[in-house]
N, C-alpha and C positions, 0 to 999 in steps of 0.2 A: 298310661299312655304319655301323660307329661312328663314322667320323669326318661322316658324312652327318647324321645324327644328332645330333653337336655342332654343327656348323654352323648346322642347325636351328634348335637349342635357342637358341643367340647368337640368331639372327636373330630368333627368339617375343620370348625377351626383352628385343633390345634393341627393340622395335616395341612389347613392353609397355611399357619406361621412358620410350618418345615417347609414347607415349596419355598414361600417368600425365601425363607433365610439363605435355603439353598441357591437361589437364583443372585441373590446378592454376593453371596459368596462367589459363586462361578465370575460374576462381572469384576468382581474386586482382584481376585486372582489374574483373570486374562488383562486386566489393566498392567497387576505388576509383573506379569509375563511381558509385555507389550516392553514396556521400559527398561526391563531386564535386559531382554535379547536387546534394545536397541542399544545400550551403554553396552555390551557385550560387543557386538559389531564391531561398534568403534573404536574399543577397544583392541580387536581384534586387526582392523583395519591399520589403525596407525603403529602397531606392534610391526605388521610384515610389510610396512614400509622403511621400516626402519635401516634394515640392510641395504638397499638399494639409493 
């Protein structure tokens, strides 16, 4: 039963380290989504001012 039991516990936590990592990865990415699109705009912005 104890070794059932470790087993377990590996597999809870390495399935929590996947969640974590995953959940930090989604944050990191929408941050450099975030910053992207916004130098993107800008870009985008003062490009079609340009003509006028």
């Amino acid at each position: 039963m104890l070794g059932l039991r470790r087993m377990m516990g590996f597999s809870v936590r390495g399935a929590l380290d996947v969640i974590v990592a995953g959940v930090s990865l989604v944050i990191g990415l929408g941050f450099w989504v975030l910053v992207t699109s916004i130098l993107c705009s800008v870009a985008f912005i003062r490009c079609a001012k340009l003509p006028s």
